[in-house]
MOPAC internal coordinates of N, CA, C and O (Angstrom, degrees):
PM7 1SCF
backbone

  N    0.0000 0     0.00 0     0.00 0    0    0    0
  C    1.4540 1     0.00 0     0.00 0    1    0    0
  C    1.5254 1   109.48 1     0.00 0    2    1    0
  O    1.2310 1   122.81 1   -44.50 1    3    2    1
  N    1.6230 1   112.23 1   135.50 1    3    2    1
  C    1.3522 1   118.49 1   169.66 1    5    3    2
  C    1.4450 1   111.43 1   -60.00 1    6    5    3
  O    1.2310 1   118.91 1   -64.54 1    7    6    5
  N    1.5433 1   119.68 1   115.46 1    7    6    5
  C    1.4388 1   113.95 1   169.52 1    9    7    6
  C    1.4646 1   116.80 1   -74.24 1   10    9    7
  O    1.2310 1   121.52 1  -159.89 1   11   10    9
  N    0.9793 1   114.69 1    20.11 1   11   10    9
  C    1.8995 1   112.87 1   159.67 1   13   11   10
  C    1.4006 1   112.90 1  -104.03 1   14   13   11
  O    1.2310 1   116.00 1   176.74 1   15   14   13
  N    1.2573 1   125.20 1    -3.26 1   15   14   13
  C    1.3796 1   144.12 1   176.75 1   17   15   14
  C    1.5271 1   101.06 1   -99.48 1   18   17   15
  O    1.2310 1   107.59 1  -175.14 1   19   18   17
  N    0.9382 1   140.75 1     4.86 1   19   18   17
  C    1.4903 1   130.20 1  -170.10 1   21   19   18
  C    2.0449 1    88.95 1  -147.36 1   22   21   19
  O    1.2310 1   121.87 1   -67.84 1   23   22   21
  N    1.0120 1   114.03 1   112.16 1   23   22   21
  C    1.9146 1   129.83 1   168.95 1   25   23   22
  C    2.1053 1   102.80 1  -112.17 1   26   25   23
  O    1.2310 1   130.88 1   -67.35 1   27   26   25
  N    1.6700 1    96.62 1   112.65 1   27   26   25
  C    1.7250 1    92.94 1   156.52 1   29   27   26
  C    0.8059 1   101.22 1   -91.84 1   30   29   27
  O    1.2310 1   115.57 1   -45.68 1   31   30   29
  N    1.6130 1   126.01 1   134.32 1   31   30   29
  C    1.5213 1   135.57 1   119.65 1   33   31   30
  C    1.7700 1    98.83 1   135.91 1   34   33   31
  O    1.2310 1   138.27 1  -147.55 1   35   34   33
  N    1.4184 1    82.19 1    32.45 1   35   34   33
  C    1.8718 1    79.58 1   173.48 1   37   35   34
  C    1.5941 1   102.91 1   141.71 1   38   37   35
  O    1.2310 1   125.73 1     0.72 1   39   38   37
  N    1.8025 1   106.60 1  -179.28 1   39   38   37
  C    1.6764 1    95.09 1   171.23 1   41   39   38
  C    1.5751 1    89.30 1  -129.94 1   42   41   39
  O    1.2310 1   110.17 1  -110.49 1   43   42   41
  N    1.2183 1   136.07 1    69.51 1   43   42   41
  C    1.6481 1   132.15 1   176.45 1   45   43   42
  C    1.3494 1    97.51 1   -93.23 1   46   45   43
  O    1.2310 1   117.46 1   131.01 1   47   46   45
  N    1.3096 1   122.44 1   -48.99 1   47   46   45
  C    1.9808 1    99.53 1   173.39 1   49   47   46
  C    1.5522 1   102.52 1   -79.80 1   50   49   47
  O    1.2310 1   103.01 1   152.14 1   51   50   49
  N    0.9246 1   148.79 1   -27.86 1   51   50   49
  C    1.8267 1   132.11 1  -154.74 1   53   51   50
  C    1.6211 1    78.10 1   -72.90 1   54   53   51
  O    1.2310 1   106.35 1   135.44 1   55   54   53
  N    0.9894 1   142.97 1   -44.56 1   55   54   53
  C    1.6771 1   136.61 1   175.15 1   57   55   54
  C    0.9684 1   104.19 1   -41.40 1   58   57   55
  O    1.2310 1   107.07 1   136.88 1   59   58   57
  N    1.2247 1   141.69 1   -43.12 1   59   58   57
  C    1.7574 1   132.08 1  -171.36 1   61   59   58
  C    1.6029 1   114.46 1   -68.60 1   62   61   59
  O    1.2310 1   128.60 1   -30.79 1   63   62   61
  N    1.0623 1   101.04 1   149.21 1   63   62   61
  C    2.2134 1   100.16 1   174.50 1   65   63   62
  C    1.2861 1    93.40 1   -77.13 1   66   65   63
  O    1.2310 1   112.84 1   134.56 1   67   66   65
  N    1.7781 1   131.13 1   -45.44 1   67   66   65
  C    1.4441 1   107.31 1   173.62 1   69   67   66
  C    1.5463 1    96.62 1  -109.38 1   70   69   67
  O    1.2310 1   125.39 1   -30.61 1   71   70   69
  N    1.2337 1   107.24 1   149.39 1   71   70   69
  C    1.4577 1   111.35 1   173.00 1   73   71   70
  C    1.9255 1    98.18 1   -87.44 1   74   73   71
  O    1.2310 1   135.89 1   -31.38 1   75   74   73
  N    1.4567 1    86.85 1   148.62 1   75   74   73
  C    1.9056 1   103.04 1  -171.79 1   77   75   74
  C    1.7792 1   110.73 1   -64.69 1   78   77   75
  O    1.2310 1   122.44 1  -161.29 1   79   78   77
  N    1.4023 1   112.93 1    18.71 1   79   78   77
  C    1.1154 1   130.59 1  -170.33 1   81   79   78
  C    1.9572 1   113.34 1  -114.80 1   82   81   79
  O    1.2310 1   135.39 1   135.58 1   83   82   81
  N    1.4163 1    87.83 1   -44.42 1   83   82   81
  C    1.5597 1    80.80 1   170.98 1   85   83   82
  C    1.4984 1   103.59 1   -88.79 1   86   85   83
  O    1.2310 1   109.94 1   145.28 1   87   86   85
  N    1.0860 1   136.49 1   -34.72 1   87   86   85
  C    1.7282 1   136.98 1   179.53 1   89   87   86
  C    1.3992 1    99.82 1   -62.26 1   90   89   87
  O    1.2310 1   105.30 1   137.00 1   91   90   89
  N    0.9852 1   144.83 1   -43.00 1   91   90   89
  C    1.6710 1   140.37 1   163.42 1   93   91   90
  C    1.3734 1   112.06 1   -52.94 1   94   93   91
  O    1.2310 1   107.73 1   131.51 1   95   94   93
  N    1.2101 1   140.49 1   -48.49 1   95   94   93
  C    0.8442 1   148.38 1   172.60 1   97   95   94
  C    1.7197 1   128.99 1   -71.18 1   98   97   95
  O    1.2310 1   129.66 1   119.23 1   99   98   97
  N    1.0502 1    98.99 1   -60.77 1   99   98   97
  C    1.4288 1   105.71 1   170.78 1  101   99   98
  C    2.0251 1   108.88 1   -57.79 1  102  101   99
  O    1.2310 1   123.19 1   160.27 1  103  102  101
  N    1.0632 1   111.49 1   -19.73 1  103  102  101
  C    1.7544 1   119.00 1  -179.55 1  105  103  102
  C    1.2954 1    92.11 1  -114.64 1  106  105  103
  O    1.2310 1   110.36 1  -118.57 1  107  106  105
  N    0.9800 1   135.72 1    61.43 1  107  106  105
  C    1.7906 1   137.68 1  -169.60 1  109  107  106
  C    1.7412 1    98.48 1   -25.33 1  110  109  107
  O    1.2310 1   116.84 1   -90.69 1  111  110  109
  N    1.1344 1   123.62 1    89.31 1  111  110  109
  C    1.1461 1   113.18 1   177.48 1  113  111  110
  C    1.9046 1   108.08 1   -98.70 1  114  113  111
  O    1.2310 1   124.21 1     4.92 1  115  114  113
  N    1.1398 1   109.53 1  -175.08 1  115  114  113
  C    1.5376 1   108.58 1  -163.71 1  117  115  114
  C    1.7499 1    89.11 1  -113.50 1  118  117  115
  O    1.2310 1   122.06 1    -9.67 1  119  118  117
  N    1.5084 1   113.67 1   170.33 1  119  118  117
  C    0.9730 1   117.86 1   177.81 1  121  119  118
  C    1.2972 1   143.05 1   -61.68 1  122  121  119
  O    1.2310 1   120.69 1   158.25 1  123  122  121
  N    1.6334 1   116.29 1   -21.75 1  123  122  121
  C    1.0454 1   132.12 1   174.09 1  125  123  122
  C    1.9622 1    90.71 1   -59.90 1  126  125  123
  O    1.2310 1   124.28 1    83.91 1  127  126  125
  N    1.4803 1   109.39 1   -96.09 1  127  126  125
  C    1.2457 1   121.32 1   173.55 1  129  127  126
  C    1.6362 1   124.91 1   -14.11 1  130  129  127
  O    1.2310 1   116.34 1   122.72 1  131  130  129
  N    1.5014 1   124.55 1   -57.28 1  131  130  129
  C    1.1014 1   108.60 1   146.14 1  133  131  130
  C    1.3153 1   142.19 1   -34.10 1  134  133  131
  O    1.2310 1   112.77 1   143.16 1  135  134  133
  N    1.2967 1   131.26 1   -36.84 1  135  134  133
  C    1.2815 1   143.87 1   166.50 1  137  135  134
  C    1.5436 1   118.50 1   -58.02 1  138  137  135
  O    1.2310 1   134.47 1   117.76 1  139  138  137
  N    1.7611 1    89.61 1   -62.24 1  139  138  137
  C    1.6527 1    93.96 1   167.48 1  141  139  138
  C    1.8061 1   130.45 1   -43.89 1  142  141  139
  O    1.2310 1   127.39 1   150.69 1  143  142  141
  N    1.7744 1   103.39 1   -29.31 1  143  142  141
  C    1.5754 1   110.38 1  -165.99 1  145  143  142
  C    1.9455 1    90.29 1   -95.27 1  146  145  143
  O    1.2310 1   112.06 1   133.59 1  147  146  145
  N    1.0772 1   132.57 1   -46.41 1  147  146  145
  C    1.2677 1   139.72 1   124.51 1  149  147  146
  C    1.6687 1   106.19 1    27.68 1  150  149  147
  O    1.2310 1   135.83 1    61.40 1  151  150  149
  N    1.4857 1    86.96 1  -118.60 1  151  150  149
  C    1.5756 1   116.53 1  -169.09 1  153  151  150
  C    2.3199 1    97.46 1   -48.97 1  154  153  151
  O    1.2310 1   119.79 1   132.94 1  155  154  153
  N    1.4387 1   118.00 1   -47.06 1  155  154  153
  C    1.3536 1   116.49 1  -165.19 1  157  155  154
  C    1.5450 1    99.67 1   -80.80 1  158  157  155
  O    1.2310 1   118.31 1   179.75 1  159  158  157
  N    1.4124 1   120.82 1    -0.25 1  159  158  157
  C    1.8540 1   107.60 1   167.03 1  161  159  158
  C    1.4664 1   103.01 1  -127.42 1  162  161  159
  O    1.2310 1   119.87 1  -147.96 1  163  162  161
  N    1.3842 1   117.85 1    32.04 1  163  162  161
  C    1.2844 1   104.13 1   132.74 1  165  163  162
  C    1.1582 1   130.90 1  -153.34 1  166  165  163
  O    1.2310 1   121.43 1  -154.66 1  167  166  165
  N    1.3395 1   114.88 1    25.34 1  167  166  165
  C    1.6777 1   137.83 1   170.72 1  169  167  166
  C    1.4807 1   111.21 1   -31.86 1  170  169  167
  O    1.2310 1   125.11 1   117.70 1  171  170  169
  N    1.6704 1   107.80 1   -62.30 1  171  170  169
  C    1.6350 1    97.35 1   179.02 1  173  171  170
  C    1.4631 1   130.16 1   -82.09 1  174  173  171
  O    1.2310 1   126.43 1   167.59 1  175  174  173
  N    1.2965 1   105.24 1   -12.41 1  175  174  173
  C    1.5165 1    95.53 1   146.65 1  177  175  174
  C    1.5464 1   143.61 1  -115.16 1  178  177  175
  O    1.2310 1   125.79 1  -148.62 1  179  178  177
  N    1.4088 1   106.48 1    31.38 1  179  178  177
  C    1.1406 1   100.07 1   165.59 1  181  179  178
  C    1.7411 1   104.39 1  -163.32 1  182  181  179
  O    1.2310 1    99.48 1   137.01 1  183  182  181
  N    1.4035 1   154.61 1   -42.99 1  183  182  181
  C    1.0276 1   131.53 1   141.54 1  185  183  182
  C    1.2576 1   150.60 1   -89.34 1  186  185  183
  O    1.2310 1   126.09 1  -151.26 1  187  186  185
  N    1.3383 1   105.89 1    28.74 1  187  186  185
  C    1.9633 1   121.04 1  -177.86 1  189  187  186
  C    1.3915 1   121.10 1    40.94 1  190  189  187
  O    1.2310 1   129.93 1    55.25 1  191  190  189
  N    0.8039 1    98.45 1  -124.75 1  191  190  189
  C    1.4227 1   123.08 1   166.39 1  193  191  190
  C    1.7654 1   135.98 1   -59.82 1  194  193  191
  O    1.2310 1   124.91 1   170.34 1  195  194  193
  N    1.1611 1   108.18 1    -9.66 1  195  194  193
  C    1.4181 1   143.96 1  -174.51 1  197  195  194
  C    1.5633 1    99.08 1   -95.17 1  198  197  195
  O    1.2310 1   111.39 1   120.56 1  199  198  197
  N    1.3617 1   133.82 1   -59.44 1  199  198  197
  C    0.9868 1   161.64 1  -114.08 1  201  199  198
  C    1.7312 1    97.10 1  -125.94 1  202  201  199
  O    1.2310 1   129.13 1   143.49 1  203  202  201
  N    0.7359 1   100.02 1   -36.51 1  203  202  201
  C    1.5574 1   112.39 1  -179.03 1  205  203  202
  C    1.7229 1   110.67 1   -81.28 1  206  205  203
  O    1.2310 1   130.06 1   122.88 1  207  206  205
  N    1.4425 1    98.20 1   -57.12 1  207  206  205
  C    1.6261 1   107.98 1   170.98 1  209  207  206
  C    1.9327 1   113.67 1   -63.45 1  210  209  207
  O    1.2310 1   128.59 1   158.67 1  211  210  209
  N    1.3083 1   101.07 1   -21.33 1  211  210  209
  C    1.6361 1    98.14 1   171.09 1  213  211  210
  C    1.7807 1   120.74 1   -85.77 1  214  213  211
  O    1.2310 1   129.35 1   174.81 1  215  214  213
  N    1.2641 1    99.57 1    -5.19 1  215  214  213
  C    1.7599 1   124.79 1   167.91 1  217  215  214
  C    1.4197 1    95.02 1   -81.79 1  218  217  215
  O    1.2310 1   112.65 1   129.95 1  219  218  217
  N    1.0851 1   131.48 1   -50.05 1  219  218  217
  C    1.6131 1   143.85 1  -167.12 1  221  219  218
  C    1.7802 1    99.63 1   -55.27 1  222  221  219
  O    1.2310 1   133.87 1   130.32 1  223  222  221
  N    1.7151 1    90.78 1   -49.68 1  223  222  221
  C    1.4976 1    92.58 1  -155.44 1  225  223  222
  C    1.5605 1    99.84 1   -85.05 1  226  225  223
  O    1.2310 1   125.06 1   179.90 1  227  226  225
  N    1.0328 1   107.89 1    -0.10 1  227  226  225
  C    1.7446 1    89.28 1   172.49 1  229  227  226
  C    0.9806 1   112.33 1  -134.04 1  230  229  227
  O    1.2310 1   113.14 1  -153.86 1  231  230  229
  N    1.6121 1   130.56 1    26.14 1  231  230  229
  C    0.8332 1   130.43 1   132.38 1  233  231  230
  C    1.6334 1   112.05 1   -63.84 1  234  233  231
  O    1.2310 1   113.04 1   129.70 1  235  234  233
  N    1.2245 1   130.75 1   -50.30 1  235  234  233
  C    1.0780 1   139.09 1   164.66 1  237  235  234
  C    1.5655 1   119.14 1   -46.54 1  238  237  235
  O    1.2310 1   116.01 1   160.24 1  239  238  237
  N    1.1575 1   125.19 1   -19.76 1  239  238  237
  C    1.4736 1   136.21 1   148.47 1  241  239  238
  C    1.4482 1   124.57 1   -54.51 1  242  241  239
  O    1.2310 1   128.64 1   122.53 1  243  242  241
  N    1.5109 1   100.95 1   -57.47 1  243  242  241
  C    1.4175 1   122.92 1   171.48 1  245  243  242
  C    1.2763 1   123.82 1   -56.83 1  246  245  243
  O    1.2310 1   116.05 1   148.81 1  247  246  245
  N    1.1159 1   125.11 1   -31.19 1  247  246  245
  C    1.4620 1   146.99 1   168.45 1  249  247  246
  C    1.8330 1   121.81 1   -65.81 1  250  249  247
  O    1.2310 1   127.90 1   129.96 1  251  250  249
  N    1.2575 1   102.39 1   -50.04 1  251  250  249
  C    1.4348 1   140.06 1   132.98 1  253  251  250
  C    1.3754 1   108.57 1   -16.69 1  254  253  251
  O    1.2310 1   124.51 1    92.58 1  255  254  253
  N    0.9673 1   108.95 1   -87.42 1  255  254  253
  C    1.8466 1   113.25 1  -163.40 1  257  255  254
  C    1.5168 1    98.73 1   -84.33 1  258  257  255
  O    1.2310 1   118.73 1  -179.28 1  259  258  257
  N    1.1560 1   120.04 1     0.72 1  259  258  257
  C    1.8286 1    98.11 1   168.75 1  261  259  258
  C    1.3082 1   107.82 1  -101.77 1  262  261  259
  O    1.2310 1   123.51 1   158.75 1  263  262  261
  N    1.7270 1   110.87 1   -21.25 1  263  262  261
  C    1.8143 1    96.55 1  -176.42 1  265  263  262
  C    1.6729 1   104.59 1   -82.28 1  266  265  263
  O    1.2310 1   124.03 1   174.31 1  267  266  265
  N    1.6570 1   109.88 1    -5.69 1  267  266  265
  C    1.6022 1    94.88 1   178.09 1  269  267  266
  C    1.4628 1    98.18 1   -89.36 1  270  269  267
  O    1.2310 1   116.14 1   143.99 1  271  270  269
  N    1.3323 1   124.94 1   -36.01 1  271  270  269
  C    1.2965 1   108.32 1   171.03 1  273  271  270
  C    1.4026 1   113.69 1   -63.07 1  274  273  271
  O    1.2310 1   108.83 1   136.33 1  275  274  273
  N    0.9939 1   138.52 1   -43.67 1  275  274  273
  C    1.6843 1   124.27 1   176.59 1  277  275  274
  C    1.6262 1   110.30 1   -56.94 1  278  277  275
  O    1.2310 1   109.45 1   164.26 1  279  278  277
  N    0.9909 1   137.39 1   -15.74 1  279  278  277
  C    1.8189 1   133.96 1  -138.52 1  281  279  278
  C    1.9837 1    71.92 1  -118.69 1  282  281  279
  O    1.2310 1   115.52 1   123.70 1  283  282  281
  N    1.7987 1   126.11 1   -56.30 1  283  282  281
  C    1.1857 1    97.15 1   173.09 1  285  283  282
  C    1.6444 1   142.86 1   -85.58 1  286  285  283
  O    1.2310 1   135.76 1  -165.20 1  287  286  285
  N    1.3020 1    87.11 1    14.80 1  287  286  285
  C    1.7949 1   109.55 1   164.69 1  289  287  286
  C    1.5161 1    94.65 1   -78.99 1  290  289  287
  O    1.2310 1   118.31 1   129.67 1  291  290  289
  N    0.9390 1   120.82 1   -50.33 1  291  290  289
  C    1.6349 1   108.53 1  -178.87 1  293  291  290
  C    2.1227 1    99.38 1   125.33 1  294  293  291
  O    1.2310 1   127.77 1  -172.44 1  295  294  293
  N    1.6361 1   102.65 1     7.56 1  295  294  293
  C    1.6795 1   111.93 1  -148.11 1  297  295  294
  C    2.2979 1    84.37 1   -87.72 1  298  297  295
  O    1.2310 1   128.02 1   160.73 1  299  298  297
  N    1.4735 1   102.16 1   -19.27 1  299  298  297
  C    1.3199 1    96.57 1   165.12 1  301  299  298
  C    1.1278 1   131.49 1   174.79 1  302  301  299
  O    1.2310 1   123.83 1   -26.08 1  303  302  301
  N    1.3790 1   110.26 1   153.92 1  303  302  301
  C    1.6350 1   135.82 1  -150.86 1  305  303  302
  C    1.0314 1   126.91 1   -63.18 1  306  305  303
  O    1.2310 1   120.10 1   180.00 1  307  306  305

């Protein structure tokens, strides 16, 4: 069995034309970002408001790891 054909704990991605699994993948994205594409396609049906603020927070992660990567590039002070 195709495991993109089989979702536990609900059907909020089998609703998508791509599930947030092959678009992560196929764009090799990193974990932060996965999360972000993640948590923002399936907020309204399945954690609202919860779900939205965990987009928040790693975006706020993401933000995070580029000013430490810039600060040890030397790009800031």
């Amino acid at each position: 069995t195709n495991p993109l054909h089989v979702q536990c704990g609900g059907k909020h991605y089998k609703k998508c034309k791509i599930q947030p699994i092959e678009y992560i993948q196929a764009n090799n994205l990193d974990y932060i970002q996965g999360n972000i594409i993640k948590y923002a396609s399936r907020y309204k049906d399945k954690g609202g408001k919860e779900d939205l603020e965990k987009i928040k927070h790693y975006c706020d992660l993401a933000i995070m790891e580029l000013n430490k990567n810039a600060k040890d590039a030397g790009q800031l002070d």
